[in-house]
N, C-alpha and C positions, 0 to 999 in steps of 0.2 A: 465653684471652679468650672471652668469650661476646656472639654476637651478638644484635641483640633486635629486633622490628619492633614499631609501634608507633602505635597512633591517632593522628590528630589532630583537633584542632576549631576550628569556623570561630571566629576573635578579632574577626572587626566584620562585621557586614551586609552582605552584598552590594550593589552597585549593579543599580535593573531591569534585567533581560535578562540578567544575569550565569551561568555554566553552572557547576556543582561542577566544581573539575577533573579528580575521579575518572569524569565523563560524559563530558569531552572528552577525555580518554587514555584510555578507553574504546572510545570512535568511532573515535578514530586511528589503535588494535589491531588493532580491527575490518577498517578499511582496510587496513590494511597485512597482517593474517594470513590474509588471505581465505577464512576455514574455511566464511564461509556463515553466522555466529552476526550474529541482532542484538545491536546494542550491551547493554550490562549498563542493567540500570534501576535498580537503587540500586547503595551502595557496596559490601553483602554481594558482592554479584553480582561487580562489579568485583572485588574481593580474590579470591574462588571462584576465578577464572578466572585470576587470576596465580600463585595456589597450586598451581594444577593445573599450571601449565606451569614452575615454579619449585621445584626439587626442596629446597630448606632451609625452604620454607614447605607443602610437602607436608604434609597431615593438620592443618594448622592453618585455624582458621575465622575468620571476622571478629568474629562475637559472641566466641567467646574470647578474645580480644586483649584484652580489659576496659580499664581507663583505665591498666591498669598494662603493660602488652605481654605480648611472649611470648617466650621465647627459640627462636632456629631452628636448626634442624640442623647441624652442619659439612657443608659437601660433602665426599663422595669425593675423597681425595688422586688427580689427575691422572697 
């Protein structure tokens, strides 16, 4: 089995004041992993920063993902 991550895109308009959710689970990382990093400011950013700490998306980008995804690594058997 191959696993695959994979874009998504907004299906209806936000309402005002509304935040991407990739900037509020951004902030909330932020919070919670207190390395001292401002939040990410686009979704590149966000993705960058989960790839780094997530070893099956290691070496993968967000612009790469294109509309079709990407498949990700097996982890190391445990």
């Amino acid at each position: 089995a191959q696993g695959r991550v994979q874009r998504f895109w907004q299906g209806r308009t936000a309402p005002p004041g509304a935040r991407p959710a990739w900037l509020v689970l951004g902030a909330l990382a932020v919070a919670l992993e207190d390395r001292g990093e401002a939040p990410p400011r686009t979704a590149a950013e966000a993705f960058a920063r989960i790839a780094r700490d997530t070893e099956a998306l290691q070496g993968l980008t967000y612009e790469a993902l294109g509309t079709a995804g990407a498949p990700v690594r097996e982890a190391a058997p445990a």
